[in-house]
C-alpha positions as CSV (number, residue, x, y, z in Angstrom):
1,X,-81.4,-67.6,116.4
2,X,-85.3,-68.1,116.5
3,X,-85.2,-70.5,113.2
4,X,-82.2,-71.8,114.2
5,X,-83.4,-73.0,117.8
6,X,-86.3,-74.5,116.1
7,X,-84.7,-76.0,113.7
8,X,-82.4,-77.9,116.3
9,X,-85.8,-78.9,118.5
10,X,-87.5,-80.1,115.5
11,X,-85.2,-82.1,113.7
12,X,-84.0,-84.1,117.7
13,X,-87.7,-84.8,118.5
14,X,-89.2,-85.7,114.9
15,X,-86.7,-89.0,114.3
16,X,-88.3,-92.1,112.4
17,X,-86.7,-95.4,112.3
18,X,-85.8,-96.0,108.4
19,X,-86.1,-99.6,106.9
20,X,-82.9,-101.6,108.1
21,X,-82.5,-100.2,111.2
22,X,-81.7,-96.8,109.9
23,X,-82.5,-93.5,111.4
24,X,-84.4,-90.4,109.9
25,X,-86.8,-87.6,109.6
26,X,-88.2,-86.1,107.3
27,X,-86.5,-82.7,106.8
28,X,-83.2,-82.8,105.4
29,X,-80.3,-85.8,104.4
30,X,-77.5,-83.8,103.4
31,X,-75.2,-86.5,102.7
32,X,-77.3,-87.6,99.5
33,X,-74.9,-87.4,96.2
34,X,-76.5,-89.8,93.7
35,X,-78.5,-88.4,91.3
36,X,-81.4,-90.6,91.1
37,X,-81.4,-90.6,94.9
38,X,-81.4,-86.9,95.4
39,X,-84.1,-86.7,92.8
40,X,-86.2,-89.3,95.3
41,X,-85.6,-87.5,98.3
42,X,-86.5,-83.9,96.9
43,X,-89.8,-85.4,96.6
44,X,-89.9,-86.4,100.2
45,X,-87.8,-84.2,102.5
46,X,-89.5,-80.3,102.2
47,X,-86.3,-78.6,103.1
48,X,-84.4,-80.4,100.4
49,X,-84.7,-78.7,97.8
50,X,-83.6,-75.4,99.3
51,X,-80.3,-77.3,100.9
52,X,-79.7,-78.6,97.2
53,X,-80.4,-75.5,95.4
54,X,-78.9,-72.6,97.2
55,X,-77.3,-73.9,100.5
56,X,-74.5,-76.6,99.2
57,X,-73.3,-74.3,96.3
58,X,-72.9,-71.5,99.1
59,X,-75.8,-69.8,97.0
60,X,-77.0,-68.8,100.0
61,X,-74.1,-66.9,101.4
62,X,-73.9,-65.1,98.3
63,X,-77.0,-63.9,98.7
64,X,-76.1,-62.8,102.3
65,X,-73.5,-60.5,101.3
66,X,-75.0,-59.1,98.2
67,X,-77.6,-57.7,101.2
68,X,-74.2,-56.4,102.9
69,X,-73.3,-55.2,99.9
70,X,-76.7,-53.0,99.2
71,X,-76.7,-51.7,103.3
72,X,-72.7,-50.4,103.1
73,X,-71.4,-46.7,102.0
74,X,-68.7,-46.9,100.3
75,X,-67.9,-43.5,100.5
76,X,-66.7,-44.0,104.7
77,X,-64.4,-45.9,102.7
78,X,-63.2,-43.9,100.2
79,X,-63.3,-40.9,102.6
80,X,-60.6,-42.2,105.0
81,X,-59.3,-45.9,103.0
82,X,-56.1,-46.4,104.3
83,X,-56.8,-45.5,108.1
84,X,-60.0,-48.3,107.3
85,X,-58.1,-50.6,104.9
86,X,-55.1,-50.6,108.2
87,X,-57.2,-51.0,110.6
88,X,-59.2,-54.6,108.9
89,X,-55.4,-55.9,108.2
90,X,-54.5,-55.3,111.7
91,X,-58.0,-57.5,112.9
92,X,-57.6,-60.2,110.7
93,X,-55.1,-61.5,113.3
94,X,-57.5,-63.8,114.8
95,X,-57.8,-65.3,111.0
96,X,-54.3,-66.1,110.6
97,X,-52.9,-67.0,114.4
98,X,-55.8,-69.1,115.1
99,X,-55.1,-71.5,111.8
100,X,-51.4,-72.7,113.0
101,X,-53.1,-73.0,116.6
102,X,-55.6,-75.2,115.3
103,X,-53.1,-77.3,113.5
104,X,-51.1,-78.2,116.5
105,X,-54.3,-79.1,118.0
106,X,-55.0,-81.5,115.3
107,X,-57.4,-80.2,112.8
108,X,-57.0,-80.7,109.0
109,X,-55.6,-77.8,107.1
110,X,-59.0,-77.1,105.6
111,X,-60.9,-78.0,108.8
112,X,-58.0,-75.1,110.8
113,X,-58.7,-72.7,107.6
114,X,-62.5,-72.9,108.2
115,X,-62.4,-72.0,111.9
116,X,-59.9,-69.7,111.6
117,X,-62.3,-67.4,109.5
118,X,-64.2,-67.4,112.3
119,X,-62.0,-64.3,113.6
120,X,-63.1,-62.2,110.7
121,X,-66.7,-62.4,112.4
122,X,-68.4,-63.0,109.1
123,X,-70.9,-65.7,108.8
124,X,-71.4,-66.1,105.0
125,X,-67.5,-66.4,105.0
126,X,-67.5,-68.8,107.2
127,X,-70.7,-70.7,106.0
128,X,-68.5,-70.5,101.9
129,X,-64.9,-71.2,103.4
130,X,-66.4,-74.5,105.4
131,X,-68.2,-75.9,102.3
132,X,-65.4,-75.4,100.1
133,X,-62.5,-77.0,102.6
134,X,-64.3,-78.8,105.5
135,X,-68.1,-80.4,104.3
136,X,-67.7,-83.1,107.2
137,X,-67.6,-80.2,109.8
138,X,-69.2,-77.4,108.0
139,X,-72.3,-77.7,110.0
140,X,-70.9,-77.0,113.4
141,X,-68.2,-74.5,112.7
142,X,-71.2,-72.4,111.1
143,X,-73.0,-72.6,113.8
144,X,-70.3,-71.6,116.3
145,X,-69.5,-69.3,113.8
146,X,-73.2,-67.3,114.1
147,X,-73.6,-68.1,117.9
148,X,-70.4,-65.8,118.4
149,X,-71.4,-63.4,116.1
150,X,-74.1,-62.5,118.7
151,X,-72.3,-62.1,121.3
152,X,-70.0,-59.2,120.2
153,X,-72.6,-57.1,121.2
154,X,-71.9,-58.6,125.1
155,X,-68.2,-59.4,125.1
156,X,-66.3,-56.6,122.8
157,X,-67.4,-53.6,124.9
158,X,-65.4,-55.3,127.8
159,X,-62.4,-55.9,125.4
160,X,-62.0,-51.9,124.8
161,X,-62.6,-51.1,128.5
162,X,-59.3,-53.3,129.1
163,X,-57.4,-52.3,126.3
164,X,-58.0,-48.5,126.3
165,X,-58.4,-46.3,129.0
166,X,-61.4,-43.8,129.6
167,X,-59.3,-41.0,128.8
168,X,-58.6,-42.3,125.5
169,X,-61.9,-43.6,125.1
170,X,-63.4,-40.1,124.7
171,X,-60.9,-38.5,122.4
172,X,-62.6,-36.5,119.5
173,X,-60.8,-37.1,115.9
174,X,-60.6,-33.8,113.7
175,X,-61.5,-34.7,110.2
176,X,-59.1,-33.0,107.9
177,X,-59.8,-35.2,105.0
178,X,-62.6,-35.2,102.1
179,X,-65.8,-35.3,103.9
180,X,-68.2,-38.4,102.9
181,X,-71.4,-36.0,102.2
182,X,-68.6,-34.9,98.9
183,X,-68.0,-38.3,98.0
184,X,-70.7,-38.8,94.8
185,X,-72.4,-42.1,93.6
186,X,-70.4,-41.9,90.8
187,X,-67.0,-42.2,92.5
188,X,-68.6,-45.1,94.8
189,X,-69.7,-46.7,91.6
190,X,-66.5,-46.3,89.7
191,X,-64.6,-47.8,93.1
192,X,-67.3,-50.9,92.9
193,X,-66.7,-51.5,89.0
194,X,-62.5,-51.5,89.8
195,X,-62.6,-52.8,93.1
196,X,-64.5,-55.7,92.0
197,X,-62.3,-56.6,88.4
198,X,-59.2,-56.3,90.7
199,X,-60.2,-58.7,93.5
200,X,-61.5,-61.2,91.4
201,X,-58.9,-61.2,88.9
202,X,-56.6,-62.0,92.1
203,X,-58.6,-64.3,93.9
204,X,-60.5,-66.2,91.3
205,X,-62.3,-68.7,94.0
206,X,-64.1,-66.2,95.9
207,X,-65.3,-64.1,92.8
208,X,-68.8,-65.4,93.8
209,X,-68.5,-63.4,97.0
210,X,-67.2,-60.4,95.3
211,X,-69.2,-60.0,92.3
212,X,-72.3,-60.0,95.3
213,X,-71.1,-58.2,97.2
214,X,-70.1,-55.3,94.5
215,X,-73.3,-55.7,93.0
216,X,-75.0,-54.9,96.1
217,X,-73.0,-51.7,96.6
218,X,-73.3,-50.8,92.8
219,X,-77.4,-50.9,92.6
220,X,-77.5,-49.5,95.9
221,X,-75.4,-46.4,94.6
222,X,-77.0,-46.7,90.7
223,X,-80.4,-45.1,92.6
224,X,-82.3,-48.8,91.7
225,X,-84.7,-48.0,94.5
226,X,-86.8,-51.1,93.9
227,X,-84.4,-53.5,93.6
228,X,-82.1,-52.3,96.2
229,X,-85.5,-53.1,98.4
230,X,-86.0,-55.9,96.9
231,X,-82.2,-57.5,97.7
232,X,-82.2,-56.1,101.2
233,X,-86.2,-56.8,102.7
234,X,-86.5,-60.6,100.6
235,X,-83.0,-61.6,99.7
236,X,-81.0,-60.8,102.7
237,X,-83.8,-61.0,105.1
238,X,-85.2,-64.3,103.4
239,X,-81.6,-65.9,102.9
240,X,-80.9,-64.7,107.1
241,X,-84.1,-66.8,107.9
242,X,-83.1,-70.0,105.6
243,X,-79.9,-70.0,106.5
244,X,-80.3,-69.8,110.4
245,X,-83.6,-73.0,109.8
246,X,-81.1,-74.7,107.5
247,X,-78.5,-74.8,110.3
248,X,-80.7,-76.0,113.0
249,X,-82.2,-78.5,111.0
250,X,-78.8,-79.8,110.3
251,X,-77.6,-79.5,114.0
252,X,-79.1,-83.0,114.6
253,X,-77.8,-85.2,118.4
254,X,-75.2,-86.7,116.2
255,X,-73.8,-83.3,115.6
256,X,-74.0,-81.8,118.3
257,X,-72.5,-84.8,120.6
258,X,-69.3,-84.8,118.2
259,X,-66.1,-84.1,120.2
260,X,-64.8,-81.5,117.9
261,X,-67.6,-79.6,118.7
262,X,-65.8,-78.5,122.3
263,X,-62.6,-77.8,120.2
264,X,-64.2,-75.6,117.5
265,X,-66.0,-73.8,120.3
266,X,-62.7,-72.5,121.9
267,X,-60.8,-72.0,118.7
268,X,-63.5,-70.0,117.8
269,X,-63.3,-67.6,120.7
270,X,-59.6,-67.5,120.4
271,X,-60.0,-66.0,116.8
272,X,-62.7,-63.4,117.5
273,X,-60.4,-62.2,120.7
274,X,-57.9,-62.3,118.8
275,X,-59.3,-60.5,115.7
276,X,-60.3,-57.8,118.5
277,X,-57.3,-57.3,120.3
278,X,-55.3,-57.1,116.6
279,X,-57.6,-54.6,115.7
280,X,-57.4,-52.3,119.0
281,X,-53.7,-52.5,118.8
282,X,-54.2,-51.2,114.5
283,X,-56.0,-48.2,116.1
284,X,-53.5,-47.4,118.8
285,X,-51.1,-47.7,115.8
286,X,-52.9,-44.8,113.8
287,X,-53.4,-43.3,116.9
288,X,-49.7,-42.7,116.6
289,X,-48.7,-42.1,113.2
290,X,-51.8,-39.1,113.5
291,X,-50.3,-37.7,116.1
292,X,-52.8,-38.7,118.7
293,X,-55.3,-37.4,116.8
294,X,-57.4,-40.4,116.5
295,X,-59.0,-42.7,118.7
296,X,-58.1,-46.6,119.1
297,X,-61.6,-47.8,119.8
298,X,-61.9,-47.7,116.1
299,X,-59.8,-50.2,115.7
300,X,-62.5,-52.7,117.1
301,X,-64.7,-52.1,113.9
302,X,-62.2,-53.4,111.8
303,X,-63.5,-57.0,113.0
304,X,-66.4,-57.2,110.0
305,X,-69.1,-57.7,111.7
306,X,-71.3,-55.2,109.8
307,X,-72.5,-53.1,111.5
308,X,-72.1,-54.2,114.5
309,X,-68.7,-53.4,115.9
310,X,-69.2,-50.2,114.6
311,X,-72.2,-49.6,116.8
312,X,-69.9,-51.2,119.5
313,X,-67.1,-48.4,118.8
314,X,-70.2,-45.3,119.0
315,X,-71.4,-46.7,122.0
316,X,-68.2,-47.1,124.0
317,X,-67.0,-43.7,122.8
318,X,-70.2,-42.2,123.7
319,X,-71.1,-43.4,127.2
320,X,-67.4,-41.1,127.9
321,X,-67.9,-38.6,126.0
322,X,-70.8,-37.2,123.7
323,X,-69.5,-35.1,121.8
324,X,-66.9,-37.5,120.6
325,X,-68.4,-39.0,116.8
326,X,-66.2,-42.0,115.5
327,X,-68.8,-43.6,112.9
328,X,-67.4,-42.5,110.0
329,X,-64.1,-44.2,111.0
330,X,-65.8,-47.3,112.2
331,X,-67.6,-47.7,109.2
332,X,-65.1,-47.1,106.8
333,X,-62.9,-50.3,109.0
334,X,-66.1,-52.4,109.2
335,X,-66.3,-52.5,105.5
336,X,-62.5,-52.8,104.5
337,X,-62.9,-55.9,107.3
338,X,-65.2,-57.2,104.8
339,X,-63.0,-56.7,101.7
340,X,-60.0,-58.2,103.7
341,X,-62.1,-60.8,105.4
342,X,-62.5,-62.3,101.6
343,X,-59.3,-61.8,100.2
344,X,-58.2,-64.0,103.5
345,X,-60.7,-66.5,102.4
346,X,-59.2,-66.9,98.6
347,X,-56.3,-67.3,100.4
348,X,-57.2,-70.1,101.7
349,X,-59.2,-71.7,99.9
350,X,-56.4,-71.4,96.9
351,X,-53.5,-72.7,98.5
352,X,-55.6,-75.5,100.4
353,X,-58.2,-76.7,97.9
C-alpha cells in the first residue's frame, strides 16, 4: 500500500503539458505499442522499462506466485486433500456468481471474468486474468483487487461470527489421518512434478502460473536453501514492491474518475462475500459428512488469500477456545484455493480469449 499510495500522489501532482496540447509525466505511458516509439520512451520514462519488461507480459505476477509457491507446504495438502481441495471449490463461489452478475450489469465478458476473480482473493490472478481479457480496465480492477485483499484481515472475522455460532467456533477436530510431520519432501516433490504436468496439460493458458508456482514449491522442498531465499526475500518481496509502485503510478485522475470504477468496487465486494460465505457453507458441509467432527470456520481459508484467511480461521477459533488447533486444515484449503483459483482463471481466459 505504501508504494502504491505514492505512486498515485506522484504521478497526479507531477503532470507536464506535452507538445499539442497533450498531457504527461514522466513516469510511465502504458498505451505505447509501436516499436520505434517504445524504444523512445524507454529512454525517457524510468519506470518504462520495468512496465514493458515484466509488468505487461504478467512477468510480474509470475514472479509473485513462484514466492507463494516457495512459502506453502504441501504436505497440509496432501495430509487432508479432499477436505482442502472441497473446501476451495466450495469458495470459488464468489468467482463464478459474480461473472453472470456483472454481465447483467453491463460489463464485457472479459471485463465480468476479470472482476469476478476478484472472489478468489488472489492478486497475481487477478493482475494475469485482467491483462489477458480486459487491458482497458486492468488498472483499476487490480487495484480494487489488492485494496480488498487488505481488508480480509477487518471484514472476514465478522463473516464467521454471523455465520457460525461460538459453540461451533471452538470445536476441536481429531486428526485421524496421516500426520503432515510423516509426509516427506519426496512425496511433496513427486505431487509438484504431477500436479504441475496435469494442470498445465489441461489448462494450457495459465501454465505460466503453474510452472511458478510448482517451481516454488519444488526448490523449496529440493533443500535449495539459497535459492529458495533468494525467490522469497528479492523476487517476491521485490516483485510485491513493483507491483504495488506500478499500480499507483498507473492510477492516474483519469483513472481514477472513470465511472466503472464505482461498479468494479461493489462487484468486487460481492465476489469476496461471496467467496466467503461459499466457503463457510463447504465447511459446515464436511462438518457433516465427518460426523461433526470438524469445524466450519475452516471453510473461510479456502478463499486463497495465502496465508491470510488461514490466520483469520486460528484466530477466530482461538479467541473461543485455546485448545482448539485448525491450521493444518486451514492451510491445506488456503492452498487448494490457490490451485482452484487458477484452474478458474484457464477457464476463463480459454473460453473468452
Amino acid at each position: 500500500m505504501i508504494p502504491m499510495g505514492f505512486g498515485m500522489s506522484a504521478v497526479n501532482a507531477g503532470v507536464l503539458f506535452m507538445s499539442a496540447g497533450q498531457v504527461g509525466n514522466l513516469f510511465i505511458d502504458p498505451m505505447v505499442t509501436e516499436t520505434d516509439a517504445l524504444m523512445n520512451i524507454m529512454q525517457i520514462d524510468f519506470l518504462q522499462p520495468i512496465y514493458t519488461f515484466t509488468f505487461s507480459n504478467g512477468l510480474i505476477a509470475c514472479l509473485v506466485f513462484m514466492g507463494i509457491g516457495v512459502i506453502c507446504d504441501v504436505g497440509m495438502v496432501l495430509a487432508h486433500p479432499f477436505i482442502g481441495m472441497f473446501i476451495a471449490m466450495c469458495a470459488e463461489l464468489g468467482t463464478v456468481a459474480t461473472f453472470p452478475i456483472a454481465k447483467l450489469l453491463g460489463l464485457s465478458s472479459g471485463e465480468a471474468a476479470a472482476v469476478s476473480i476478484i472472489g478468489g482473493a488472489d492478486g497475481p490472478m487477478v493482475l494475469f486474468t485482467s491483462l489477458t481479457l480486459a487491458k482497458d480496465i486492468f488498472v483499476p480492477i487490480t487495484i480494487v483487487a489488492y485494496l480488498y485483499l487488505s481488508l480480509t484481515y477487518g471484514l472476514y472475522p465478522f463473516l464467521i461470527r454471523m455465520m457460525v455460532p461460538k459453540n461451533l467456533r471452538g470445536q476441536v477436530i481429531i486428526n485421524k489421518s496421516k500426520k503432515v510431520s510423516r509426509i516427506s519432501s519426496r512425496e511433496k516433490l513427486i505431487f509438484a512434478v504431477i500436479a504441475n504436468i496435469i494442470l498445465c496439460l489441461l489448462f494450457p493458458v495459465a501454465a505460466p502460473l503453474f510452472l511458478s508456482f510448482f517451481i516454488g514449491i519444488a526448490i523449496r522442498e529440493s533443500g535449495l536453501d539459497k535459492y529458495a531465499r533468494l525467490i522469497e526475500d528479492v523476487f517476491l518481496y521485490g516483485a510485491t514492491f513493483f507491483l504495488g509502485l506500478m499500480l499507483g503510478v498507473l492510477c492516474d485522475a483519469q483513472t481514477i474518475l472513470n465511472p466503472k470504477i464505482l461498479l468494479l468496487l461493489l462487484l468486487g465486494m460481492l465476489a469476496l462475500l461471496l467467496s466467503g460465505i461459499g466457503g463457510i457453507i463447504g465447511g459446515y458441509l464436511v462438518y457433516i459428512f465427518t460426523k461433526k467432527n470438524f469445524n466450519p470456520v475452516v471453510g473461510i481459508a479456502g478463499v486463497s488469500c495465502v496465508p491470510t484467511t488461514a490466520k483469520v480461521a486460528q484466530k477466530e477459533v482461538s479467541k473461543v477456545n485455546k485448545m482448539s488447533f485448525v491450521m493444518e486444515y486451514a492451510l491445506s484449503a488456503n492452498i487448494c484455493g490457490v490451485i482452484t483459483t487458477a484452474i478458474l482463471t484457464g477457464i476463463y481466459i480459454t473460453l473468452l480469449s
